[in-house]
Z-matrix of the N, CA and C atoms (Angstrom, degrees):
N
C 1 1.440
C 2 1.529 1 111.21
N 3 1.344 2 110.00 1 -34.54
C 4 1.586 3 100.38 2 173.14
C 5 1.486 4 142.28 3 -82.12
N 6 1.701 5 93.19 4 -3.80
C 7 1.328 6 111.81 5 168.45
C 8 1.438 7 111.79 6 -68.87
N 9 1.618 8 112.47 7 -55.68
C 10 1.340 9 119.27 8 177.89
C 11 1.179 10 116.81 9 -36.30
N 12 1.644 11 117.69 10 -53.94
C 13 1.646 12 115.28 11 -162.21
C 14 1.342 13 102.50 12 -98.48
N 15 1.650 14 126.11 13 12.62
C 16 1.487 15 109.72 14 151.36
C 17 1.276 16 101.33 15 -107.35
N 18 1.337 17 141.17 16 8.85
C 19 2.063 18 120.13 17 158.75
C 20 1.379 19 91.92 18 -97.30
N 21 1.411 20 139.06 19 -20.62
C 22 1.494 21 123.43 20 168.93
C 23 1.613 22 86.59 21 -51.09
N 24 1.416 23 120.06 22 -95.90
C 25 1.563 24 113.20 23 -166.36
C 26 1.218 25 141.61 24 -36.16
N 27 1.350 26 126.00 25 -8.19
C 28 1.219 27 134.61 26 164.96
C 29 1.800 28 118.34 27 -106.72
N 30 1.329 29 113.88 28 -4.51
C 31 1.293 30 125.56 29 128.69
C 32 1.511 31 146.40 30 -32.01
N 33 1.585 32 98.23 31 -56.61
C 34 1.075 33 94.72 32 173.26
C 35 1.419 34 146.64 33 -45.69
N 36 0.661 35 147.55 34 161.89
C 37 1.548 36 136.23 35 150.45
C 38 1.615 37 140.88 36 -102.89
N 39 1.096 38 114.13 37 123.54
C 40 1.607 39 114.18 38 -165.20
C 41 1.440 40 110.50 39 -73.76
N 42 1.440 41 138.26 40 144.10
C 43 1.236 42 151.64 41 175.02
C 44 1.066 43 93.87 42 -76.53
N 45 1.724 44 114.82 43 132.90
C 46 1.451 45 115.91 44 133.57
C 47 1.007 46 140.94 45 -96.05
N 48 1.370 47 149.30 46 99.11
C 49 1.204 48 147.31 47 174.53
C 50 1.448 49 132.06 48 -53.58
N 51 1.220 50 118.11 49 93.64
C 52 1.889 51 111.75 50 176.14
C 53 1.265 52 105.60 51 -66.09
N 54 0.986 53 101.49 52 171.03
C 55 1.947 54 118.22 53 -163.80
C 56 1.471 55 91.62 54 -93.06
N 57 1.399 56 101.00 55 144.70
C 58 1.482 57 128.21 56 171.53
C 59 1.328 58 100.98 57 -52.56
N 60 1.267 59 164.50 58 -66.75
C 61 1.314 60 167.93 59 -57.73
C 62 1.643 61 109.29 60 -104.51
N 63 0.940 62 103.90 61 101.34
C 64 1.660 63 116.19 62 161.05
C 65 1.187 64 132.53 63 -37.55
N 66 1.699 65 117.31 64 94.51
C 67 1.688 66 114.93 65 -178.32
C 68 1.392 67 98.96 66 -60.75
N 69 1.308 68 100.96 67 140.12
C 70 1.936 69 111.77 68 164.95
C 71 0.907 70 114.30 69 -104.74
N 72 1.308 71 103.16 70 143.73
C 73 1.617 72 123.18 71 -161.52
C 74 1.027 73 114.50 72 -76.03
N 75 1.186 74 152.93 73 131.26
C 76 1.498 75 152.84 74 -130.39
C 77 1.558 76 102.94 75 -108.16
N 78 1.840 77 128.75 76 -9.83
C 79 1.578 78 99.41 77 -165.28
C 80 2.125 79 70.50 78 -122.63
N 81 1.340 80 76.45 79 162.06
C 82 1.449 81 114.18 80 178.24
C 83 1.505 82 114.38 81 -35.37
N 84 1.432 83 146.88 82 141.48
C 85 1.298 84 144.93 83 -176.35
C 86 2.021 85 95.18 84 -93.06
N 87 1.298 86 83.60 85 -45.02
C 88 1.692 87 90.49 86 -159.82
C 89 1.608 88 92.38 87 -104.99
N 90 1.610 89 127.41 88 159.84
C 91 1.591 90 131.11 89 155.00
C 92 1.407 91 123.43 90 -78.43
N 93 1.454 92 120.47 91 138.58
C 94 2.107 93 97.88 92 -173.64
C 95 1.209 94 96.65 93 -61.56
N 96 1.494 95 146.84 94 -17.33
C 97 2.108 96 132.47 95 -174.06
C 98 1.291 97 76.88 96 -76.87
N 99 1.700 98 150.78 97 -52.41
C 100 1.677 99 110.04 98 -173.05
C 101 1.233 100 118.61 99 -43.99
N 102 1.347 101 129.39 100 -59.82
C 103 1.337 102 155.75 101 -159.23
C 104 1.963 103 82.73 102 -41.99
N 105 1.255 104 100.15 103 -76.01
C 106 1.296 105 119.60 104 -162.96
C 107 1.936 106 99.98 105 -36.56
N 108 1.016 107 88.10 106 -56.97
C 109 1.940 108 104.10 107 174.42
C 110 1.307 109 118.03 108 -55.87
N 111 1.299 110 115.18 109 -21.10
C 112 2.036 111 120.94 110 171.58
C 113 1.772 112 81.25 111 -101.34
N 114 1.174 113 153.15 112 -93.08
C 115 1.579 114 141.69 113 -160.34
C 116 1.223 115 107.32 114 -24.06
N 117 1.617 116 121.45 115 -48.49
C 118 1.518 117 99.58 116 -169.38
C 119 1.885 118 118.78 117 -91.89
N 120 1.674 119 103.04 118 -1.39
C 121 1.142 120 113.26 119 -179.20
C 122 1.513 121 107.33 120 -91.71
N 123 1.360 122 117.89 121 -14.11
C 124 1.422 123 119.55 122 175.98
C 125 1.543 124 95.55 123 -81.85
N 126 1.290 125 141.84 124 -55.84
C 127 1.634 126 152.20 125 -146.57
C 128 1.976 127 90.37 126 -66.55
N 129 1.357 128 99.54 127 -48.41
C 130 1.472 129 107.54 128 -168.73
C 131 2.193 130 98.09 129 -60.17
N 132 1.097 131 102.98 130 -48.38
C 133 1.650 132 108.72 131 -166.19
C 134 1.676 133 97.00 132 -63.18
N 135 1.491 134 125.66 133 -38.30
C 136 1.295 135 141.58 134 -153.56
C 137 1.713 136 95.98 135 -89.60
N 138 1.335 137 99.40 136 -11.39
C 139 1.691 138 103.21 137 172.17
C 140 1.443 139 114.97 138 -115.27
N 141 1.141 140 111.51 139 5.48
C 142 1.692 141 113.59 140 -171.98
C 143 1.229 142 116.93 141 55.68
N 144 1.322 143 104.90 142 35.43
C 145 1.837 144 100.80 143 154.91
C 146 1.592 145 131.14 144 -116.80
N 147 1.446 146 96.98 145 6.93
C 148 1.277 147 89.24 146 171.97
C 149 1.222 148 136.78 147 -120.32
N 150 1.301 149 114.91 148 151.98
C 151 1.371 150 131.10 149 -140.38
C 152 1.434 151 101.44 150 -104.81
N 153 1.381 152 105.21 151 162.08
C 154 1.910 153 120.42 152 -171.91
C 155 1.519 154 98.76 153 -117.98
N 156 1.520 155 122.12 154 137.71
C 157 1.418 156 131.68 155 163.01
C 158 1.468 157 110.06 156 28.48
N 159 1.306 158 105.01 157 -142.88
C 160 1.516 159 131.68 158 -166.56
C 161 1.763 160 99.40 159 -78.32
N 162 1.324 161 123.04 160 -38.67
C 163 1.186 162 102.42 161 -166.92
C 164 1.510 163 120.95 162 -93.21
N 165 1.857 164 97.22 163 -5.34
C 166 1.799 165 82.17 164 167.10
C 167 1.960 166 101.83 165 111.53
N 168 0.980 167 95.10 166 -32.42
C 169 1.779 168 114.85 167 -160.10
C 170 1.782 169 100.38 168 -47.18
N 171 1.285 170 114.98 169 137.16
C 172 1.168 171 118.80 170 175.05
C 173 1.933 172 108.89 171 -63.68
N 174 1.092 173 112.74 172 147.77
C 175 1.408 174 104.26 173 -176.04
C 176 1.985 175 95.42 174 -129.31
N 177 1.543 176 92.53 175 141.85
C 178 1.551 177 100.08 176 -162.90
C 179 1.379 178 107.48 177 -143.67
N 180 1.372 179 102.85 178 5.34
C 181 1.644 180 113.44 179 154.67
C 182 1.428 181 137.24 180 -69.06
N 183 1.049 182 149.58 181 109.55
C 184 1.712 183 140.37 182 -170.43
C 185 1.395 184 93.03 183 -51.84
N 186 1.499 185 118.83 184 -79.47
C 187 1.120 186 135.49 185 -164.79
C 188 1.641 187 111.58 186 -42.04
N 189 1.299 188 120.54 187 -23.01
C 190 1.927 189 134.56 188 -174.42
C 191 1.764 190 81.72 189 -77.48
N 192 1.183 191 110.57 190 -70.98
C 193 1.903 192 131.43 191 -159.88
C 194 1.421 193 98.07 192 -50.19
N 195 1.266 194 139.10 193 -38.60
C 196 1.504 195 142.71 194 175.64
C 197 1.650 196 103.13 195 -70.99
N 198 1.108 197 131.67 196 -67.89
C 199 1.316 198 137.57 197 168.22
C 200 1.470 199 118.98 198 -25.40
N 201 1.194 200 110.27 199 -57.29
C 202 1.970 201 128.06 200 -179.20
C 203 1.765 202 87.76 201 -66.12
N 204 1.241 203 128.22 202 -57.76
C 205 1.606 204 130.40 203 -156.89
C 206 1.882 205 89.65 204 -61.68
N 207 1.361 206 121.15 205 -50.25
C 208 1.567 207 110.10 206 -158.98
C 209 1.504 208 101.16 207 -85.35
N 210 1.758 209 118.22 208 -25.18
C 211 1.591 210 92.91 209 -178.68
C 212 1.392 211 96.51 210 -80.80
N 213 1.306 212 151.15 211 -25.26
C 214 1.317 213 131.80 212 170.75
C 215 1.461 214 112.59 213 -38.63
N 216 1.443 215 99.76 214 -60.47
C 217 1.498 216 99.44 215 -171.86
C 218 1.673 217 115.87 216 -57.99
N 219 1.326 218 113.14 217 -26.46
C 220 1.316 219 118.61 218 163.57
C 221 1.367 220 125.24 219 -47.51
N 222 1.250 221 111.78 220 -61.18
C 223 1.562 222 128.33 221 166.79
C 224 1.332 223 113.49 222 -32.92
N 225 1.716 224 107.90 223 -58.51
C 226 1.402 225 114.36 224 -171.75
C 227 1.732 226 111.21 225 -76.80
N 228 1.082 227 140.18 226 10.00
C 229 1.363 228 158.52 227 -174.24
C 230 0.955 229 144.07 228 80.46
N 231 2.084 230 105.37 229 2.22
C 232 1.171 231 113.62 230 -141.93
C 233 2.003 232 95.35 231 -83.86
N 234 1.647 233 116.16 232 -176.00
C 235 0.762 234 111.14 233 158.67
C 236 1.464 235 138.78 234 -61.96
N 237 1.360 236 126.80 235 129.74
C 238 1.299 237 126.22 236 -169.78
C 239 1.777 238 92.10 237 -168.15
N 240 1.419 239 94.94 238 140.32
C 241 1.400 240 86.54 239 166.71
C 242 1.668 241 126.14 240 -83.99
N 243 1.627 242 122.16 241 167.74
C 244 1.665 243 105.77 242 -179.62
C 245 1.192 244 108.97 243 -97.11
N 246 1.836 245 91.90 244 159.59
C 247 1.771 246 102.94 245 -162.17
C 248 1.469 247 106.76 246 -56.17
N 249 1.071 248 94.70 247 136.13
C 250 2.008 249 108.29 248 149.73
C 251 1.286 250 117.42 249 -15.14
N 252 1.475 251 102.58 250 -77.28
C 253 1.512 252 98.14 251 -170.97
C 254 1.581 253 108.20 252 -145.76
């Protein structure tokens, strides 16, 4: 009996698992004229001139100044992906 249940166990066979790993997609998410449209919308915030929506408000957030640069570029058609939410 103990022969049996050690060639059962060396029988077995072990799984290999390949890695989860995500091929990336080879063309661009964003266009370099976006890029260009967050550089010059950051330079403008980094100078205190730029302005927020309707009310005018100085904006002094990075993360606000990136946002204004890609929906512009949105507007203008370039590639960009659409917002989240």
């Amino acid at each position: 009996m103990a022969t049996k249940k050690a060639a059962k166990k060396s029988t077995k066979k072990t799984s290999s698992k390949k890695s989860g790993a995500k091929k990336s997609s080879s063309s661009r998410k964003y266009s370099p004229s976006a890029g260009k449209n967050v550089e010059r919308e950051m330079k403008e915030m980094k100078q205190g001139k730029l302005k927020s929506g309707r009310n005018g408000k100085k904006v002094t957030s990075r993360k606000q100044a990136i946002a204004i640069g890609l929906s512009e570029a949105r507007k203008e058609g370039k590639k960009v992906p659409a917002k989240k939410s």
